[in-house]
N, C-alpha and C positions, 0 to 999 in steps of 0.2 A: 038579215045579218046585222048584226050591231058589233061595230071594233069601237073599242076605245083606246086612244093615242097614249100609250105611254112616255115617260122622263127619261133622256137618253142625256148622262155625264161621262165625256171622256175625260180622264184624267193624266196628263202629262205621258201619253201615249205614246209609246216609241215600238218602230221595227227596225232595228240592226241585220245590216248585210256584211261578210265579211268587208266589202270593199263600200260601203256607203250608208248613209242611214236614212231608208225607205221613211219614215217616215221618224221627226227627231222634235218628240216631246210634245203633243199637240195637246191643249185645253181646251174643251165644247161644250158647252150646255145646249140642248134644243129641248125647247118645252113639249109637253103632250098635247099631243095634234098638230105638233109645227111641221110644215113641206121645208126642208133643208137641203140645199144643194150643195153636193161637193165639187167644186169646178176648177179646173186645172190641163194644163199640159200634159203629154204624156209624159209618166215617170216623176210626175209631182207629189205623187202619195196617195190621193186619193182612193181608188180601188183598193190599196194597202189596207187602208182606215176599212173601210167598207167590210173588208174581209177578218179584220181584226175582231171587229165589230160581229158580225156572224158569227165564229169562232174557227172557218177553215183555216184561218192564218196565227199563231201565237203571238201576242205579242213579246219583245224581246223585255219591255218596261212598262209600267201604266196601269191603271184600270180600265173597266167599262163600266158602269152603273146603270142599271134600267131601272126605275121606279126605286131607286134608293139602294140596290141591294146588289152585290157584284156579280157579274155573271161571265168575267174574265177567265176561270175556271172549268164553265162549265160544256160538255160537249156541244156540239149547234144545235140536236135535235132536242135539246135541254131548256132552251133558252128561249122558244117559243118566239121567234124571230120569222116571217114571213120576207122570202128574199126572190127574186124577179132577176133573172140574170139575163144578156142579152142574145145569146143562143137560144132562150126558154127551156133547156133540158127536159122536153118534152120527152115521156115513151111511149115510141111510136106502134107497140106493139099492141097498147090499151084503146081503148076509148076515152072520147073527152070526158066524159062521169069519169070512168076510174081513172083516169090522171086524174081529176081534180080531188075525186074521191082519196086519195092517197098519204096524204097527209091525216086525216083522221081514222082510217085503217091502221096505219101506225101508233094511234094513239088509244088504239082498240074501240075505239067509237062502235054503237050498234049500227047493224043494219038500216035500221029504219029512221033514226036519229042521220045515217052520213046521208041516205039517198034525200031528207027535206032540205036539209046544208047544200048540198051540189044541187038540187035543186035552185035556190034560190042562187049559190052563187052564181049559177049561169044566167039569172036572169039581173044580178046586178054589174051584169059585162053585157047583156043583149044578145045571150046567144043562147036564149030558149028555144029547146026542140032540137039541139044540136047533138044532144049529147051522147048519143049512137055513133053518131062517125069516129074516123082514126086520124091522128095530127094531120095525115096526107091528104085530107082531104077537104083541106081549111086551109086558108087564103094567110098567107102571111101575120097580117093584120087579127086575123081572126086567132091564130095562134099563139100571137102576142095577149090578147084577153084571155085563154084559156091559161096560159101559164100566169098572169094574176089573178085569175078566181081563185088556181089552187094556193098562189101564196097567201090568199085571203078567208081561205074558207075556214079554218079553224079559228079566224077570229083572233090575229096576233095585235098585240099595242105598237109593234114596231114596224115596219117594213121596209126593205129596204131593197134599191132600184139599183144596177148595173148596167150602165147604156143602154135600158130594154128600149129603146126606139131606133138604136142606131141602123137596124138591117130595113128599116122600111124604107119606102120613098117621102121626098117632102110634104109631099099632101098628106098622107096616109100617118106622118109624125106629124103634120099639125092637128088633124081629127082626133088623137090618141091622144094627143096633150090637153085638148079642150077634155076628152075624157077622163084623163087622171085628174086631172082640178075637178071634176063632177063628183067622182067616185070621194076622193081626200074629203071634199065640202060635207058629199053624204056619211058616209065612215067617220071622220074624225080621228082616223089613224095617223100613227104620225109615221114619215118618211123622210128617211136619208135617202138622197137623188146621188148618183155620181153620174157625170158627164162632161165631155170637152167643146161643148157647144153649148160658146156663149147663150145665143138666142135662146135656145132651149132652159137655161138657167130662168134667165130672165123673166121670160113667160110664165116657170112654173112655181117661183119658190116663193117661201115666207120669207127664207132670209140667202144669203150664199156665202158658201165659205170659199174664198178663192185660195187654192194651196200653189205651194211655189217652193220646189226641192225639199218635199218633207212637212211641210211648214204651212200656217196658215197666215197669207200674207193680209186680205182683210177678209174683215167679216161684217153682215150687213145686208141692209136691204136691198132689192135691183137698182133702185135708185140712189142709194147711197155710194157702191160701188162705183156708178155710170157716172154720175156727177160729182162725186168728190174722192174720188184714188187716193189712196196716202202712196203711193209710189210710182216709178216710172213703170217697172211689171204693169201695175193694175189698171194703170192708164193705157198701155199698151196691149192689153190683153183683153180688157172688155170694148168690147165696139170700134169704133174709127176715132180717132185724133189726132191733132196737130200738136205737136212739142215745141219748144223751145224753153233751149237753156240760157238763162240772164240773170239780172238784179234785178232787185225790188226796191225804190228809192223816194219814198215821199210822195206815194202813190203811184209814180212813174216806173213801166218794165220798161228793160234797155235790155238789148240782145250783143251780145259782144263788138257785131258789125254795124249797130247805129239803129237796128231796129226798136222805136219808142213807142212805147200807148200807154193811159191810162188803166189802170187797174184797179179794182176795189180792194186790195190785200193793205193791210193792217203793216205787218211787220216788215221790215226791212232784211236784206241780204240776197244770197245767191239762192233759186228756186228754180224751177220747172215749171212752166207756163204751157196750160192741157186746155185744149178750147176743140170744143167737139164739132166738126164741121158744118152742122145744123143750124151753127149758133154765128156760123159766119153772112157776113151779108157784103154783097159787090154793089159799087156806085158808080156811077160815071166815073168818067178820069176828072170832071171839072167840079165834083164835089171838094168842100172845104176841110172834112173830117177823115180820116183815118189813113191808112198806108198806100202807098201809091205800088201797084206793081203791075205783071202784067201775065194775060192768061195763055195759058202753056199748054193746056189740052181739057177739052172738053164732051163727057161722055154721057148722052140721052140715054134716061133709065126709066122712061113713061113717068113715071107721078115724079120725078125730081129730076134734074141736071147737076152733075158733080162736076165742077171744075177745077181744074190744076194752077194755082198763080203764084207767080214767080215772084218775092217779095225781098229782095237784097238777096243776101246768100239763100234764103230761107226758099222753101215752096209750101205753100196751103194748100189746104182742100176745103172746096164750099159746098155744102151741098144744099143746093137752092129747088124747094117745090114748084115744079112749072105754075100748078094752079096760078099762084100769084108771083110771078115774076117777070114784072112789069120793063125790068132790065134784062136781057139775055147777050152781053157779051159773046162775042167771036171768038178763036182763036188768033194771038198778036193782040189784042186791045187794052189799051192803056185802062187802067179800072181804078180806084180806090175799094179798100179792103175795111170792112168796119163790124165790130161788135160792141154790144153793150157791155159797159164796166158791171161787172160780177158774174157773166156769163162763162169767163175764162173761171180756170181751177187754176190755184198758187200751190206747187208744192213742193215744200221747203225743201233743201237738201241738207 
């Protein structure tokens, strides 16, 4: 099988609901062969997009453009779109060949031409020799590769994911993900991902769009999102953090109640102060540098220790890797609180 990843332009995309707007005007480029995540809350839009994007869904405003040409018009089975929902809409009444086979039966494909196709797509899923049995008789897991072979086997430039991991267990969704990055590297196809796990974004994309009531609040690389939020949502929404609302003043944060440190931020005013708990470090109480408070609870997680420290009005969280931590505070102990200037995120209000 050879896919090649098509250009996928949303253009000022809207779905109106009598009572709200599913999704209110969204702009996207994703290059061919990009892994793109739609990540969000429920009732953020995302699935909206997704389905707008196949064609089950109309939109009420917008385009879709695949490779330059619109395809907002055209029915799903038109648009040659390979889509992977998270039931698998498998029929249970076929065999794995003929589900997979099914998509290019529809497209009148010969005989001998779909059975070398389902051939190999079973074997760029690893499930050569399977292809006699009925969905019942395949493991979860194994069912979820059957329903991408077939969104794969015709060889679409698009493809697009519906929480297809969400019914597995944790193990069995991290072996699937190291899969789908195999399969994307090998293919080349490109894929819109939607999902409401974080981690799962994280792990798998080129880039992420984080949506937030319709809307794409940022967009960007895992690392870009993780490390520099432009809002309290995305700070709040991706991973663990500490907040605090203050001033920015001549390098110095001040927190309404007297809490002060040094900051690497540039401009001056009121901001949002996002410091990722990884990025905190506990000292003695008889250290010279950073905030004096004290630890409020403390939970063993094998490779790390998170603690809870009471800092004026404020509480952090630290999460400190055993391997090397050389300090291990008690609960009640007097600590100093310290990070490196520029490790914290400034963001503006």
């Amino acid at each position: 099988m050879a896919a090649k990843g098509g250009a996928l332009v949303l253009r000022r995309l809207t779905k109106h609901y009598p009572n709200m707007a599913a999704v209110d005007g969204i702009d996207l480029e994703i290059a061919a062969g990009e892994f793109l995540t739609l990540l969000g809350p429920s009732g953020s839009g995302k699935t909206t997009t997704l389905m707008m994007v196949a064609g089950f869904t109309p939109p009420t405003a917008g385009d879709v453009l695949l490779d330059g040409s619109s395809i907002a018009g055209l029915a799903p089975e038109r648009r040659n779109i390979g889509v992977v929902f998270q039931n698998y809409a498998l029929f249970p009444h076929m065999s794995i060949a003929d589900n997979i086979a099914f998509p290019l039966k529809m497209r009148g494909m010969a005989r001998p031409a779909i059975a070398a196709k389902v051939e190999a797509a079973l074997g760029l899923v690893q499930l050569s020799g399977l292809g006699g049995r009925r969905p019942r008789q395949l493991s979860v897991g194994q069912q979820q590769r059957v329903a991408l072979a077939r969104a794969l086997v015709f060889e679409p430039g698009l493809l697009l994911m519906d929480e297809p991991l969400g019914a597995l267990d944790k193990k069995l969704r991290e072996d699937m993900q190291f899969e789908l990055k195999r399969l994307h590297g090998e293919l080349g196809v490109t894929i819109v991902y939607v999902t409401h796990d974080q981690e799962e974004a994280l792990t798998l994309s080129d880039r992420i769009a984080l949506m937030n009531a319709g809307r794409i609040e940022q967009l960007g690389r895992a690392e870009d999102l993780y490390e520099r939020p432009v809002s309290r949502f995305v700070a709040e929404f991706i991973g663990e953090s500490n907040l605090l609302d203050g001033r920015v003043e001549a390098g110095w944060f001040t927190t309404p109640d007297g809490i002060r440190a040094p900051v690497a931020a540039r401009a001056d005013g009121a901001v949002l102060l996002m410091l990722r708990p990884e990025k905190v470090v506990l000292a003695p109480e008889s250290a010279t540098d950073g905030l004096a408070g004290t630890v409020s609870e403390l939970v063993y997680g094998g490779d790390f220790t998170r603690y809870r420290v009471a800092v004026g009005a404020a509480t952090l969280t630290a999460k400190i890797a055993n391997s090397r931590a050389p300090f291990r505070p008690a609960v009640g102990a007097s600590v100093r609180v310290l990070w490196h200037p520029g490790d914290e995120c400034i963001i503006p209000k």
